[in-house]
C-alpha positions in Angstrom: 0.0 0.0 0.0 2.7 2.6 0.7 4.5 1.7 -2.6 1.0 2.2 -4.3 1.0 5.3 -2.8 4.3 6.4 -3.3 3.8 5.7 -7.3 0.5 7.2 -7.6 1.9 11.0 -6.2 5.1 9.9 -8.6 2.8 10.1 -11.6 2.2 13.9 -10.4 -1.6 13.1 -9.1 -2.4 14.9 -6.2 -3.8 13.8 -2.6 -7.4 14.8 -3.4 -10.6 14.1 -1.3 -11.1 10.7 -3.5 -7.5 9.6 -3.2 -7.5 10.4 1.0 -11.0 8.0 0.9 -9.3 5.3 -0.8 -6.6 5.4 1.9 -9.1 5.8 4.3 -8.1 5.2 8.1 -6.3 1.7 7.1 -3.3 3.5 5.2 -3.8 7.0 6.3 -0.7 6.6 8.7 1.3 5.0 6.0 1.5 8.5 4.6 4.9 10.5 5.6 5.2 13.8 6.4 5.9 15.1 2.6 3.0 13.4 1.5 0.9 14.8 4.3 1.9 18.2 3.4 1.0 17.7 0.4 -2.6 17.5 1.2 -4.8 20.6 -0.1 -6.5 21.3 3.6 -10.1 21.8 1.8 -10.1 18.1 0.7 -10.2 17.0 4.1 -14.0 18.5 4.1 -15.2 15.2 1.7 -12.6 12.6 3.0 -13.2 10.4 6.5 -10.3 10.1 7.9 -9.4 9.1 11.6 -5.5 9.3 12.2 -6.0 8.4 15.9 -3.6 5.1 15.6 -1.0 7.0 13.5 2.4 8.6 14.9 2.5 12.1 16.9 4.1 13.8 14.0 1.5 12.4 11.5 -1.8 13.9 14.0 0.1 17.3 14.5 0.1 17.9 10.9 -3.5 16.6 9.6 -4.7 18.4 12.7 -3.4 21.8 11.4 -4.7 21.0 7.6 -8.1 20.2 9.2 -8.2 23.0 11.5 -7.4 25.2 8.4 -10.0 23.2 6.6 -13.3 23.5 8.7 -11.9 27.6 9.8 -14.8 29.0 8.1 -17.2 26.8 10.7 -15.0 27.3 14.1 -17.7 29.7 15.7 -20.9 26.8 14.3 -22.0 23.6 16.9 -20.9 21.7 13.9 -17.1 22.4 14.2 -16.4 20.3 17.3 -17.5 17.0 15.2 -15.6 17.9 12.3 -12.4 18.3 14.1 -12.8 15.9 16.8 -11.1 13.0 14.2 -7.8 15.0 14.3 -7.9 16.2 17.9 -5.0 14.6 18.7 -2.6 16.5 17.3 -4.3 19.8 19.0 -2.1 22.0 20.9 -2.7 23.2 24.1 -4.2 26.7 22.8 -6.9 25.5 21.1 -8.1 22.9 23.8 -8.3 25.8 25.6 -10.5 27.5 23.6 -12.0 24.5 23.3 -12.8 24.6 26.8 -14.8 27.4 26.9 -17.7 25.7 24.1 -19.3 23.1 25.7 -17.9 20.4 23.7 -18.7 17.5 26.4 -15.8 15.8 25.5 -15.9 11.8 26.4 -13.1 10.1 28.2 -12.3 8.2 25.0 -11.0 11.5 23.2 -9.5 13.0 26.1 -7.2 10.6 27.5 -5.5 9.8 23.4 -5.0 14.0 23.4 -1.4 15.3 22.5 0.5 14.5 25.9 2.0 18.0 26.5 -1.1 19.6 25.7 -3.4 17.9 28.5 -0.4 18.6 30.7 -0.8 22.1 30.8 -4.7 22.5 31.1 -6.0 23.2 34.1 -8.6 21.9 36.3 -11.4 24.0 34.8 -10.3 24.0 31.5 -10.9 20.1 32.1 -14.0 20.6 33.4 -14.7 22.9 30.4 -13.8 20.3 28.1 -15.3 17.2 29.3 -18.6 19.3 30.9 -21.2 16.2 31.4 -18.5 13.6 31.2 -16.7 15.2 33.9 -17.5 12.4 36.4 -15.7 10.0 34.2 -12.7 11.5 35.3 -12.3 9.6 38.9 -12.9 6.3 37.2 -9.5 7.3 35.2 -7.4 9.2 37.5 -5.3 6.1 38.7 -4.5 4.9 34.8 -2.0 7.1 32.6 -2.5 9.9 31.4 -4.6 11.3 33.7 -2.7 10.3 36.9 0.2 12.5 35.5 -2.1 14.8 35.2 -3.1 14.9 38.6 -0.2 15.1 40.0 0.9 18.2 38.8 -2.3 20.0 40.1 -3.3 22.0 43.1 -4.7 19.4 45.4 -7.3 22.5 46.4 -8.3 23.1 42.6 -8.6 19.2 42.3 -10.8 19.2 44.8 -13.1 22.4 43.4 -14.4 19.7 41.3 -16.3 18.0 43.1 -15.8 14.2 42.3 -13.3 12.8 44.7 -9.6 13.2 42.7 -6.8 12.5 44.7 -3.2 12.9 44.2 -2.5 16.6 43.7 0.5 18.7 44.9 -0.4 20.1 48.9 -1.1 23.7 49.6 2.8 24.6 51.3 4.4 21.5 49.7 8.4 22.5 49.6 10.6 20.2 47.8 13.5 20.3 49.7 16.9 19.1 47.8 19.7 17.5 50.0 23.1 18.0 49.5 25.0 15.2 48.6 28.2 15.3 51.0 31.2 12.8 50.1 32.0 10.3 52.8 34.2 10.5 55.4 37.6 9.7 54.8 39.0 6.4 55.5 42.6 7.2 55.3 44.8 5.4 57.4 46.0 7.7 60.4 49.5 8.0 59.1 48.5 9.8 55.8 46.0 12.2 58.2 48.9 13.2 59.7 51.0 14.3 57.3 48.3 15.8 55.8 48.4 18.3 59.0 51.8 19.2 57.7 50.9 20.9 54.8 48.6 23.5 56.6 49.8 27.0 58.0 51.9 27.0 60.9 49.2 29.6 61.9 46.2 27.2 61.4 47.9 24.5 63.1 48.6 26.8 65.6 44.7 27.9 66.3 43.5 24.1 66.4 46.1 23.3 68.6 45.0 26.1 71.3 41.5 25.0 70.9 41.8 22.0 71.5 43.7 22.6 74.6 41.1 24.9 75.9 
């Protein structure tokens, strides 16, 4: 399939919507990432396409060519289902303004996102995102992602939400850093001593006198 493929943009024809259906979701992630720019984003509009099982690379750039090709819908109801194929290559920006339309994101969707974008969002962007499906969250918050996710909250906005997460950072919580010190010497007394030869008459001299005192 990826020799077909291969051939057929050899012969100069051109990624169209009927070429991306015959791929389909089978052979979409067969595709590199010259052939994917090669896609006219306005083709994705008649193709069906859902790159969820393909490499990060390959979702970050058919996200961006469907985002570009469903623009002239991003303020319509309608836009969320269009894009929702590709969301996996989203970054964190426009999950965020994602948030803020009551997309009632399901669990299914939100746990394949791109990793560093669900890292950054915040507790009520989550709850923005996910709105009803919110309470789906605890079932997941011991599984990855959403553990790591977690953990790098506030335990106190965690908990704003009403359905029992644990696992966030404590109000006050210092990480404290101790210094590594190397071990005490095990040199044999002899080579202590002459060590003590090598110092300053003077500092010799002050050790001596407090010792004595």
């Amino acid at each position: 399939a990826s020799a077909a493929i291969k051939r057929y943009m050899e012969l100069g024809n051109a990624l169209n919507a009927t070429a991306l259906n015959a791929i389909g979701t089978s052979y979409v992630c067969l595709l590199n990432a010259t052939e994917l720019e090669a896609i006219d984003p306005p083709n994705l509009k008649l193709a069906s396409l859902d790159p969820s099982a393909c490499s990060q690379e390959t979702k970050n750039i058919l996200y961006e060519k469907a985002k570009k090709a469903f623009s002239d819908q991003r303020h319509l109801p309608a836009y969320y289902e269009l894009i929702l194929p590709y969301l996996g290559g989203a970054p964190a920006a426009d999950l965020k303004a994602l948030s803020k339309d009551n997309v009632n994101m399901n669990m299914s969707t939100f746990v394949t996102l791109r990793r560093e974008s669900l890292m950054s969002l915040t507790p009520p962007e989550v709850q923005g995102l996910l709105g009803l499906n919110l309470p789906e969250l605890a079932q997941w918050q011991y599984r990855a992602p959403v553990r790591e996710w977690i953990q790098v909250q506030k335990q106190s906005e965690l908990d704003k939400l009403h359905i029992g997460l644990t696992g966030g950072t404590q109000e006050g919580y210092i990480n404290i850093v101790t210094p590594k010190f190397p071990a005490p010497s095990s040199a044999p007394l002899g080579t202590v001593a002459m060590a003590f030869h090598l110092l300053p008459a003077l500092l010799l001299s002050f050790l001596m006198v407090s010792i004595l005192s």
